[in-house]
VOKOL-121957 format. One record per atom (N, C-alpha, C, O): chain; residue number from 1; x, y, z; atom name. Coordinates in steps of 0.05 Angstrom, whole numbers, plus 5000, padded with zeros to 4 digits. Example, Ala and Ser with C-alpha at 12.3 -4.5 7.8 and 13.67 -1.06 7.14 Angstrom:
% residues 2
 migu vomar    u    v    w drenvo
    A     1 5264 4886 5156      N
    A     1 5246 4910 5156     CA
    A     1 5264 4934 5156      C
    A     1 5285 4934 5169      O
    A     2 5257 4955 5142      N
    A     2 5273 4979 5143     CA
    A     2 5258 5001 5157      C
    A     2 5268 5023 5161      O
% end
This chain:
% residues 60
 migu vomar    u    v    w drenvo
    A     1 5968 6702 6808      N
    A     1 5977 6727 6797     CA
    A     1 6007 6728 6792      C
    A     1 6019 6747 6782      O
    A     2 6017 6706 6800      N
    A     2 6048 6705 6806     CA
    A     2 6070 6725 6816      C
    A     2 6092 6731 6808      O
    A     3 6050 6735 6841      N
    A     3 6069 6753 6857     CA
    A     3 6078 6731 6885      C
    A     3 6060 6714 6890      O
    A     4 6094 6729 6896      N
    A     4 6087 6723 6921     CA
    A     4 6079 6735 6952      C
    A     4 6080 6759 6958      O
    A     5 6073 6720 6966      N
    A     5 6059 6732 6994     CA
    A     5 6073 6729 7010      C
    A     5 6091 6712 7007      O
    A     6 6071 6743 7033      N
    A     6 6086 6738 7065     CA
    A     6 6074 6719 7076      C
    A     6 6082 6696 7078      O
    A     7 6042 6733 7087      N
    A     7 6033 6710 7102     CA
    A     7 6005 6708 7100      C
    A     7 5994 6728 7090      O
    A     8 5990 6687 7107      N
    A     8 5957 6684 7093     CA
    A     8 5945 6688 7107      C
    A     8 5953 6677 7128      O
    A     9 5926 6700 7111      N
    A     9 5893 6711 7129     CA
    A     9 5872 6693 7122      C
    A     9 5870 6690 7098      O
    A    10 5856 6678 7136      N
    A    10 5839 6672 7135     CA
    A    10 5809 6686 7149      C
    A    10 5802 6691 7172      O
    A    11 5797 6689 7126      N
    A    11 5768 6697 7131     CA
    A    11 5742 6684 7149      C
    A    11 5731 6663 7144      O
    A    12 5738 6699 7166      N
    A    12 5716 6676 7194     CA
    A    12 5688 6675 7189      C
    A    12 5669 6663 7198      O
    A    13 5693 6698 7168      N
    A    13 5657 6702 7160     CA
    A    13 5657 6671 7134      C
    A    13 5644 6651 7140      O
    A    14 5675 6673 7106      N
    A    14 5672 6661 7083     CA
    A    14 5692 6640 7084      C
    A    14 5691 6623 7067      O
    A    15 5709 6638 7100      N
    A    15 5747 6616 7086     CA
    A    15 5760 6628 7071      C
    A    15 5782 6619 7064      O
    A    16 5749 6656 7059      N
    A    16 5768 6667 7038     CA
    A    16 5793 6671 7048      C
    A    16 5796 6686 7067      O
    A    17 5820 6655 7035      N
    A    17 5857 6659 7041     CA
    A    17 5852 6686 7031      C
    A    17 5833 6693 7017      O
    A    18 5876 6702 7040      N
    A    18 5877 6725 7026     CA
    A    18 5910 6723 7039      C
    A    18 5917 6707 7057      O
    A    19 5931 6746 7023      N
    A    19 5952 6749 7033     CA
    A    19 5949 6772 7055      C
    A    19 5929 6785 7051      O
    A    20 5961 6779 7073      N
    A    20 5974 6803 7092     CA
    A    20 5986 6837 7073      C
    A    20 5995 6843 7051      O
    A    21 5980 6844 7089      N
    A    21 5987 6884 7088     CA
    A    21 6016 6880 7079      C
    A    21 6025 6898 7066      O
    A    22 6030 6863 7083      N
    A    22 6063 6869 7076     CA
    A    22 6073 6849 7049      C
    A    22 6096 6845 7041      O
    A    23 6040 6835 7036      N
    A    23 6050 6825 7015     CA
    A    23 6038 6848 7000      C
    A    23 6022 6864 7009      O
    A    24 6051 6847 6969      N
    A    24 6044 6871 6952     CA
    A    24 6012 6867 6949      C
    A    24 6003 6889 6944      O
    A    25 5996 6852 6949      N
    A    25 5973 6854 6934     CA
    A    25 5950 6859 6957      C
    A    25 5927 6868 6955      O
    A    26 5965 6850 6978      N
    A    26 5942 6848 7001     CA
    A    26 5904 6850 7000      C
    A    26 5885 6865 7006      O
    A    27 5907 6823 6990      N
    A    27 5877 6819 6984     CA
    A    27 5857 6811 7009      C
    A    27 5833 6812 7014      O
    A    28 5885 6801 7025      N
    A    28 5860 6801 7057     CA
    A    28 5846 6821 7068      C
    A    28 5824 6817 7078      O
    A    29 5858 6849 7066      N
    A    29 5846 6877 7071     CA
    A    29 5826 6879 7039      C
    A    29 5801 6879 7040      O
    A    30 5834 6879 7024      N
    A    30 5820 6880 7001     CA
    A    30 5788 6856 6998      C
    A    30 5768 6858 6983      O
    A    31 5792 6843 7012      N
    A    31 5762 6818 7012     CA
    A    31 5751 6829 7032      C
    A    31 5728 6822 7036      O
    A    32 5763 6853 7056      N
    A    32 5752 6867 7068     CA
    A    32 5728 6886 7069      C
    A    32 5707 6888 7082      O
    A    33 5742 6899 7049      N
    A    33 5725 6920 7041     CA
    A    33 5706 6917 7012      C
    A    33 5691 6934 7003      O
    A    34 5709 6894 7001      N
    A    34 5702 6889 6980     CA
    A    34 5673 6872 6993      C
    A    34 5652 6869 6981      O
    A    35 5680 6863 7022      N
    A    35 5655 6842 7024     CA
    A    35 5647 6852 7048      C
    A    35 5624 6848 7053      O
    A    36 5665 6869 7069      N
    A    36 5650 6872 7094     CA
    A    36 5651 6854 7120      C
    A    36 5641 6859 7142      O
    A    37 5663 6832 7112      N
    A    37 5675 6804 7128     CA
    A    37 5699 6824 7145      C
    A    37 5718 6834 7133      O
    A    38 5692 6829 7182      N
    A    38 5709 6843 7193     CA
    A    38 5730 6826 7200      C
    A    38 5749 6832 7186      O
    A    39 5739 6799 7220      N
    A    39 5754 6791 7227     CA
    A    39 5761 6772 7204      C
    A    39 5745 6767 7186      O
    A    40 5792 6758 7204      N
    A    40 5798 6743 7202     CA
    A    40 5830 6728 7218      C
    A    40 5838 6746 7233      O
    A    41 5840 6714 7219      N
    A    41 5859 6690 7231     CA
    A    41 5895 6695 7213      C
    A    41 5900 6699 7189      O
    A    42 5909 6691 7233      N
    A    42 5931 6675 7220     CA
    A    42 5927 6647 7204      C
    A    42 5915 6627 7211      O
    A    43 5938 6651 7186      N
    A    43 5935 6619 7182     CA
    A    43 5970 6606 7173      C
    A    43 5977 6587 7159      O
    A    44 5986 6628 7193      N
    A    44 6009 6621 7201     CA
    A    44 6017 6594 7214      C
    A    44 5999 6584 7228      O
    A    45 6042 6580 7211      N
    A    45 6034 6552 7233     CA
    A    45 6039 6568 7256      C
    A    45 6052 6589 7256      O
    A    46 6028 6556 7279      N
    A    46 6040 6569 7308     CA
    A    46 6038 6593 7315      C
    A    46 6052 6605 7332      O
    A    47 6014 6606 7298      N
    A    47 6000 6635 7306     CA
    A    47 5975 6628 7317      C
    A    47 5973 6604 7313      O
    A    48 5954 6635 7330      N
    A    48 5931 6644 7336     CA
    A    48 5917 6668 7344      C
    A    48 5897 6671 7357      O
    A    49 5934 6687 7332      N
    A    49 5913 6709 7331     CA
    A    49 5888 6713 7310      C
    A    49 5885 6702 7288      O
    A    50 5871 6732 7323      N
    A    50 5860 6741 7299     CA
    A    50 5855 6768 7298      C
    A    50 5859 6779 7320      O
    A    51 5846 6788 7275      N
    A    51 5839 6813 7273     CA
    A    51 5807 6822 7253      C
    A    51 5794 6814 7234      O
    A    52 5807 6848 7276      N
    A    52 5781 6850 7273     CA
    A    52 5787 6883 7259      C
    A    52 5798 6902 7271      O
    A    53 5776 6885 7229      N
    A    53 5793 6903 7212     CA
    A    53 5767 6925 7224      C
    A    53 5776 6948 7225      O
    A    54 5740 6923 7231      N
    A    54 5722 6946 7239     CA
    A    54 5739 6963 7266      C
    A    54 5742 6988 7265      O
    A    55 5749 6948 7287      N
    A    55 5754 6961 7304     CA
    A    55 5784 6958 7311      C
    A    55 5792 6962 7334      O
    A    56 5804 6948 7286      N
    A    56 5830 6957 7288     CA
    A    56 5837 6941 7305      C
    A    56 5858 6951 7313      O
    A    57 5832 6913 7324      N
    A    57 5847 6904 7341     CA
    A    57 5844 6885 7344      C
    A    57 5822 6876 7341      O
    A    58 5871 6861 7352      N
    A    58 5866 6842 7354     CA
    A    58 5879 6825 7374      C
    A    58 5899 6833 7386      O
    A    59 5868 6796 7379      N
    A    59 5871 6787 7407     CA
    A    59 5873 6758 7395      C
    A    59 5870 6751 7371      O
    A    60 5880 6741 7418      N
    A    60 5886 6713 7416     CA
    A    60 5860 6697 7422      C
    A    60 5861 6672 7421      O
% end
């Protein structure tokens, strides 16, 4: 699309990358609700969280 992103989400249900809430397009929340896939991952180096967008929270 040639915007750029902050940081990438990976999807635990499909692999879908998506960018983060603080890039403009935020398609990781957007593959959310478009597919229903609740958690997904940092795919930060040297992150391991993940988030679970049904119940807003997330853990290591």
């Amino acid at each position: 699309m040639g915007d750029t992103w902050v940081h990438l989400r990976l999807c635990l249900s499909c692999g879908h990358v998506g960018c983060c809430d603080s890039s403009k397009n935020k398609h990781a929340t957007k593959h959310f609700h478009s597919s229903g896939h609740p958690i997904v991952r940092s795919l930060e180096p040297g992150e391991n969280w993940k988030w679970c967008y049904i119940d807003q929270v997330g853990w290591e």
